[in-house]
N, C-alpha and C positions, 0 to 999 in steps of 0.2 A: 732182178738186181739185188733183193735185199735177202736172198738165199746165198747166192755168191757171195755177198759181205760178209755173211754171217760164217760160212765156209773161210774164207779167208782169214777171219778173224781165230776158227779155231785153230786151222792151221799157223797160226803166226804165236798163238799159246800154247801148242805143243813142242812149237821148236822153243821158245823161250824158256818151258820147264825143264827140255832135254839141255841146255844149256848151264843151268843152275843146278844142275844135279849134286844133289851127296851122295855119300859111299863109304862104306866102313870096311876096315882090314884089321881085325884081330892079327895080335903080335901073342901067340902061346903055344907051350910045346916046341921053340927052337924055329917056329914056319910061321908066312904070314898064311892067314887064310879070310878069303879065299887066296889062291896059289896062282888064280888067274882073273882079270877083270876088263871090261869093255866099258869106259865112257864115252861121253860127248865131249868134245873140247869145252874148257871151260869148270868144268866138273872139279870138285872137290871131293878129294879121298881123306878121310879122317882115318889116321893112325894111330891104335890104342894097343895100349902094353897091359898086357892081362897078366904078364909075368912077376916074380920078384924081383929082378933086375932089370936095370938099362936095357932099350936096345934104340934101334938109330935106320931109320930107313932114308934111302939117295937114290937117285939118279942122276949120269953125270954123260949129256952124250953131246952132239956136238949142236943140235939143234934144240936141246930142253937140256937145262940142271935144275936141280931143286933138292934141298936136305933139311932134313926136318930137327936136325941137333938131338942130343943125346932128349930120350925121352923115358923118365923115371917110369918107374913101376906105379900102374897106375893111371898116369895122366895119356893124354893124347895131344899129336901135333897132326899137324894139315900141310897136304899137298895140293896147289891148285893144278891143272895139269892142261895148260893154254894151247898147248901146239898139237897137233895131227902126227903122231906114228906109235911105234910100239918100244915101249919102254921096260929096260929089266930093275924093278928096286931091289936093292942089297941093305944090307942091317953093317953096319962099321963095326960095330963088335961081335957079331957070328956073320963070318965069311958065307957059310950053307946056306944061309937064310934068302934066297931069291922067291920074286914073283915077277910076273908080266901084267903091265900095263898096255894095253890099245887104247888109243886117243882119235877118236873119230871125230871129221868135223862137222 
């Protein structure tokens, strides 16, 4: 019995970390990078502007929106990203600038 708690217990703290997860996406060179990324529902992508300029990462679909507002050179915004599918972010002021979001639950 107290092998199987103990099992159970790490298993109940592995999904818990995979839940709470962070993530970073470098905004440089016009791309985010990485170009592609796979969370956990739940998960936090931190958006950082390595550039001299503005840029502005969104998504906008029918099951998740979320936009992060214009974000100076420099600083970073956050996307949490609560719902289960695959999601394209776009940058509002360079059109090119895509990446893929997976949201697993």
């Amino acid at each position: 019995m107290k092998r199987s708690a103990s099992i159970a217990a790490m298993i109940g703290l592995a999904t818990g970390a995979a839940i709470g997860a962070e993530f970073e996406v470098r905004q440089t060179g016009k791309i985010f990078a990485p170009a592609r990324l796979t969370v956990a529902a739940g998960s936090v992508v931190h958006f950082a502007n390595d550039e001299t300029f503005f840029h502005h990462a969104f998504v906008e679909t029918p099951q998740f929106a979320a936009d992060t507002g214009d974000i100076p050179p420099g600083e970073t915004r956050d996307i949490v990203f609560s719902r289960a599918g695959i999601y394209i972010i776009n940058c509002a002021i360079h059109p090119q600038m895509k990446m893929v979001v997976e949201v697993r639950e």
